[in-house]
VMD Tcl script that builds the backbone (N, CA, C; Angstrom):
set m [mol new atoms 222]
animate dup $m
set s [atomselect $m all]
$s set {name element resname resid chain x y z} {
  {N N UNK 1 A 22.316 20.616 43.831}
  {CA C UNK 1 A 22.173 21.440 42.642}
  {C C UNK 1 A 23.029 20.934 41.489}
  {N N UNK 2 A 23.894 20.343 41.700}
  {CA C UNK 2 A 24.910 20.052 41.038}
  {C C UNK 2 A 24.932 18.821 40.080}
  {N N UNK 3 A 24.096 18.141 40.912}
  {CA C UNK 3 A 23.794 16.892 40.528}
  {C C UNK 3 A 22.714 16.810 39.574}
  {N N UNK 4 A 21.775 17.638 39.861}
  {CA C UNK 4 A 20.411 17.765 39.346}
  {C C UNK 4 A 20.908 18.541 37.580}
  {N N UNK 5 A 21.746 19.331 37.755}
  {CA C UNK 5 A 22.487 19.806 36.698}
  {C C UNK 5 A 23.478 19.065 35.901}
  {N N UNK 6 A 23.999 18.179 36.735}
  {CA C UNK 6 A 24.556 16.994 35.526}
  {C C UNK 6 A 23.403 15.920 34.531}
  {N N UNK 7 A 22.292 15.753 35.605}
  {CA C UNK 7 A 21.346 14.599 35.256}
  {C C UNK 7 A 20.668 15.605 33.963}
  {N N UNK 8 A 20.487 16.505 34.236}
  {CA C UNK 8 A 19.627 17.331 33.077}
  {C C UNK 8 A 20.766 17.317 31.721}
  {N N UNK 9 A 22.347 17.326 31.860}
  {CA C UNK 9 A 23.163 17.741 31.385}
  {C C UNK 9 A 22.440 16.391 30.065}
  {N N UNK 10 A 22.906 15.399 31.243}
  {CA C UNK 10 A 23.148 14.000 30.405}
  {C C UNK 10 A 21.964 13.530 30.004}
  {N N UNK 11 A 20.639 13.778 30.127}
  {CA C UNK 11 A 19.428 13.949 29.635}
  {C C UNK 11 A 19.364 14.229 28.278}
  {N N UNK 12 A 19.878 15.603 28.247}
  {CA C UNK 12 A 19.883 16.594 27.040}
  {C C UNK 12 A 20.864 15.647 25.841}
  {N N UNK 13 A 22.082 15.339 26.325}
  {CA C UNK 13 A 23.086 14.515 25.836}
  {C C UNK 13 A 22.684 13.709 25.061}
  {N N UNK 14 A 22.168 12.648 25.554}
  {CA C UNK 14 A 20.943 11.589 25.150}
  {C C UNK 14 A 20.079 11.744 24.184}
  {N N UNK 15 A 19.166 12.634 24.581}
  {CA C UNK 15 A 17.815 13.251 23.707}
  {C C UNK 15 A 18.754 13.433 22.168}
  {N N UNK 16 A 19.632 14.418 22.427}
  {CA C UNK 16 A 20.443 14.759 21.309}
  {C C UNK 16 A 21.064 13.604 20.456}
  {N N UNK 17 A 21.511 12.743 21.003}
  {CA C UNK 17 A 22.193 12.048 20.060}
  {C C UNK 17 A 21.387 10.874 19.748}
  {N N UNK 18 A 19.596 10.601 20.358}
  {CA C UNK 18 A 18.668 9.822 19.818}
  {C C UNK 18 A 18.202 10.740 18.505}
  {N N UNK 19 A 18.233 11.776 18.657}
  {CA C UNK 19 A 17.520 12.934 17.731}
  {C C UNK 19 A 18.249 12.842 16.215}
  {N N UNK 20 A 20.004 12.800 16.664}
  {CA C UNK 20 A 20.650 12.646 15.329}
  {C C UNK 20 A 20.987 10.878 14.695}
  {N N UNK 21 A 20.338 9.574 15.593}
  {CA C UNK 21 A 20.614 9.319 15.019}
  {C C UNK 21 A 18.864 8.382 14.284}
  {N N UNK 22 A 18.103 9.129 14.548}
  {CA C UNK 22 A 16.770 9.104 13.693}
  {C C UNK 22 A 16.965 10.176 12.655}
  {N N UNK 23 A 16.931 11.272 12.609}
  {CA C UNK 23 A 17.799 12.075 11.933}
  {C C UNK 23 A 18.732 11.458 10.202}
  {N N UNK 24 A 19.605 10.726 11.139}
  {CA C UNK 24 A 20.580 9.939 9.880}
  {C C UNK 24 A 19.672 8.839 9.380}
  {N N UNK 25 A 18.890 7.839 10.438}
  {CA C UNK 25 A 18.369 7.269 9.392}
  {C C UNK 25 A 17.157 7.494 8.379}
  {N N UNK 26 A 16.669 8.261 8.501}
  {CA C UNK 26 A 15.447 9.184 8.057}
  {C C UNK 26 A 15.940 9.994 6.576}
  {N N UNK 27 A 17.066 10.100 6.524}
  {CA C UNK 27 A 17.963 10.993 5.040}
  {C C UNK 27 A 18.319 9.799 4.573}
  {N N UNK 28 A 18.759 8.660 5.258}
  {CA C UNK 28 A 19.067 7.434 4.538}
  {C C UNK 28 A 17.973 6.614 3.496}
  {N N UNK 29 A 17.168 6.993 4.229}
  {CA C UNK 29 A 15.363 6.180 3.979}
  {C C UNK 29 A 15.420 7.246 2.633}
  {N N UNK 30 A 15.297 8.552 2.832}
  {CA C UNK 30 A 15.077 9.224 2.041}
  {C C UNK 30 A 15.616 8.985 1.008}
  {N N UNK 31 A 16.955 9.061 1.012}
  {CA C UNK 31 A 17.842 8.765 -0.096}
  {C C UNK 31 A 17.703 7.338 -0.687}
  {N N UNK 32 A 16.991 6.145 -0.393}
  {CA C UNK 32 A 16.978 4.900 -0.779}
  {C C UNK 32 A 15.392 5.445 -1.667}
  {N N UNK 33 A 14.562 6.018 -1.360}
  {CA C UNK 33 A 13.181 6.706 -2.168}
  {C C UNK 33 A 13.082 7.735 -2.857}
  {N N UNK 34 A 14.463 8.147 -3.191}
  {CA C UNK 34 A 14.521 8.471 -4.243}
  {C C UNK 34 A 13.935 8.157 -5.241}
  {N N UNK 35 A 13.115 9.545 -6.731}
  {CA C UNK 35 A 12.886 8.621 -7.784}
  {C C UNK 35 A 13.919 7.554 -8.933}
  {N N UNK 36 A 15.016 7.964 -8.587}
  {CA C UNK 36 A 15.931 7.681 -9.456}
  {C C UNK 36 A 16.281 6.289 -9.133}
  {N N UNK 37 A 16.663 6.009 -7.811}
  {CA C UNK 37 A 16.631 4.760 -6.914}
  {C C UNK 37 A 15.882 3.616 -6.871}
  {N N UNK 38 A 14.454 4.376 -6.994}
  {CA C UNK 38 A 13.068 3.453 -6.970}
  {C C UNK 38 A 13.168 2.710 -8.005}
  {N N UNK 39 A 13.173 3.816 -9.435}
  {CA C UNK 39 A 13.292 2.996 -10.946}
  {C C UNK 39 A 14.251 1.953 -10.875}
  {N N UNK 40 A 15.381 1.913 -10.435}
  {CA C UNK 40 A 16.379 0.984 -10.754}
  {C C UNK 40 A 16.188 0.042 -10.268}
  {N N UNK 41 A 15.417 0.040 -9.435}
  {CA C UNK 41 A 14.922 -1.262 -8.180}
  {C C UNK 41 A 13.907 -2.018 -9.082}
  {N N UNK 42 A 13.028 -1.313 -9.879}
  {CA C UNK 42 A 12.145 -1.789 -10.456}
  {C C UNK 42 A 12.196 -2.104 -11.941}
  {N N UNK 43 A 13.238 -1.823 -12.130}
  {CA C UNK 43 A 13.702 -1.859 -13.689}
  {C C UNK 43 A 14.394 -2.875 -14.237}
  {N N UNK 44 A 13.787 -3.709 -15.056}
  {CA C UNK 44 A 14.424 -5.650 -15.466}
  {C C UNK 44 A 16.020 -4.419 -15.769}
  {N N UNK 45 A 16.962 -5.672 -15.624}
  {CA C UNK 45 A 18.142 -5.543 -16.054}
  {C C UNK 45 A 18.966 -5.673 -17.332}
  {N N UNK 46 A 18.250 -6.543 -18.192}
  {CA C UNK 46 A 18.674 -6.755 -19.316}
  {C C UNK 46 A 17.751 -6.300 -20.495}
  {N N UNK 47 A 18.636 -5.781 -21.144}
  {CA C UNK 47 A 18.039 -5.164 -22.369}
  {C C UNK 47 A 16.731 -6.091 -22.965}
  {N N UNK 48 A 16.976 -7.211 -23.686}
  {CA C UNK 48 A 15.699 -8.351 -23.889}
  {C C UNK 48 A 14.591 -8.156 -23.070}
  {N N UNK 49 A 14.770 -7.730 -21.119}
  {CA C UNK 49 A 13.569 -7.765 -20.460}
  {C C UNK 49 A 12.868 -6.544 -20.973}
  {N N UNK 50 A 13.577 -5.605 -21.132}
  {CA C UNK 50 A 12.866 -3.783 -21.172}
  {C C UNK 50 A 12.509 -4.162 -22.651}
  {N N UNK 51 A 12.888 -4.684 -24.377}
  {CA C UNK 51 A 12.205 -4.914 -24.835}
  {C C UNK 51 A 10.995 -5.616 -25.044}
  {N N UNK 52 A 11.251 -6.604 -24.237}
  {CA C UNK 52 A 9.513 -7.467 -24.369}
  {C C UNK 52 A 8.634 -6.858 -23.424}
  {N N UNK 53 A 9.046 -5.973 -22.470}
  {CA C UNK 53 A 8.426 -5.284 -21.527}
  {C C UNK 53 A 7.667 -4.182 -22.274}
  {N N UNK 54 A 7.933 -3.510 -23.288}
  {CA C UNK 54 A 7.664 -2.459 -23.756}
  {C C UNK 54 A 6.906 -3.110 -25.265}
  {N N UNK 55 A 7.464 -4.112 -26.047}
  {CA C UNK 55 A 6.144 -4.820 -27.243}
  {C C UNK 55 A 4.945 -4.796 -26.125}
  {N N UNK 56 A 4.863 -6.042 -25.261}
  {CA C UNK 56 A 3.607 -5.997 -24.373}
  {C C UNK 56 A 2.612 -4.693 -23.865}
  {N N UNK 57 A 3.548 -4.128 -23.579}
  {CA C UNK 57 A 2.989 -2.112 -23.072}
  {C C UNK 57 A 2.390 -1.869 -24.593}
  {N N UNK 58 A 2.836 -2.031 -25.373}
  {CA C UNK 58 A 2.367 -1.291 -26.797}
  {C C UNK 58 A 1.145 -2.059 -27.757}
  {N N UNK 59 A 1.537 -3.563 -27.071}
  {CA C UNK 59 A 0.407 -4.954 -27.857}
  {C C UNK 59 A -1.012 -4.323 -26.814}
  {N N UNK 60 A -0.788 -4.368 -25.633}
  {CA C UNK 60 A -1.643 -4.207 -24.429}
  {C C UNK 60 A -2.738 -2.524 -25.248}
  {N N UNK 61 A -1.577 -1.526 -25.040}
  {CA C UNK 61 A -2.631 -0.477 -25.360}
  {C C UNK 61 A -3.507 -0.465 -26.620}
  {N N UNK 62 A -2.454 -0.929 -27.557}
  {CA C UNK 62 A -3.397 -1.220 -28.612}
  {C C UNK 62 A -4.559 -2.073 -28.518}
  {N N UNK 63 A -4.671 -3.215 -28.263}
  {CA C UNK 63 A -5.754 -3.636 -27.797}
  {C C UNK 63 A -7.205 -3.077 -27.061}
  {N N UNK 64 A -6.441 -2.494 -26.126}
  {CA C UNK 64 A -7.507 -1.561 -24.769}
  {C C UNK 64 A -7.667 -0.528 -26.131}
  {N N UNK 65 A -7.453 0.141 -26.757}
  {CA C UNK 65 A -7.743 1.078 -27.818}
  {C C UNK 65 A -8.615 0.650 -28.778}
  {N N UNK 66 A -8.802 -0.245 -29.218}
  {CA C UNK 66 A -9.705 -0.821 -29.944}
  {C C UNK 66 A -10.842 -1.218 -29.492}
  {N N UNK 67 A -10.676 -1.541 -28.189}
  {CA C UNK 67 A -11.707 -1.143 -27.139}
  {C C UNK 67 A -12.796 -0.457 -26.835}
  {N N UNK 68 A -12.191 0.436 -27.260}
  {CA C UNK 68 A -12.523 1.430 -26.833}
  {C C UNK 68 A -13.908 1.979 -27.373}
  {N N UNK 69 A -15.073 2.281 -26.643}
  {CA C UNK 69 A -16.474 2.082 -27.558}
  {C C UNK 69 A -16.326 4.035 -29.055}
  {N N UNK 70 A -16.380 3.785 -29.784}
  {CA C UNK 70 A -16.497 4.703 -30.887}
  {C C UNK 70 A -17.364 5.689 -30.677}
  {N N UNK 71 A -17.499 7.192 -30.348}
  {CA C UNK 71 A -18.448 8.278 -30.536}
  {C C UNK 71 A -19.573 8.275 -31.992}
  {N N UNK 72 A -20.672 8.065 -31.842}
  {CA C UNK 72 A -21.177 8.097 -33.274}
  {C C UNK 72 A -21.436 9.837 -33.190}
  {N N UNK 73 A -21.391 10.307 -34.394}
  {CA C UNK 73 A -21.381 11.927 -34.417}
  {C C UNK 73 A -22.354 11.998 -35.305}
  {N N UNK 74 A -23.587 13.149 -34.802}
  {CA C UNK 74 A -24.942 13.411 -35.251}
  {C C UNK 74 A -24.940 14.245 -35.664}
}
mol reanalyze $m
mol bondsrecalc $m
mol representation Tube
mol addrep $m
């Protein structure tokens, strides 16, 4: 009986401390996917990149806007 009650003990033991440490890495994951996290990962570093990054974003839409076929109104 005794035995059978340690093995369950140390079973449980186990289970538990696989549980916390998926657990920890799972809040870790989380915390690296963050939105705040993500941006920075993806975000040029130097000022010069985020400006030519953003003429292009603005050359680009304008373009696709002109594009764009005109409603004729009847």
């Amino acid at each position: 009986m005794d035995r059978e009650a340690a093995v369950i003990r140390s079973e449980m033991s186990h289970t538990r401390a696989d549980l916390d440490r998926k657990l920890t890495r799972l809040t870790s994951r989380a915390r690296e996917m963050s939105p705040r996290r993500y941006a920075r990962r993806l975000m040029p570093e130097y000022l010069w990149e985020r400006v030519i990054g953003s003429t292009l974003l603005v050359a680009g839409s304008v373009m696709a806007w002109r594009r764009r076929p005109r409603r004729i109104r009847t």
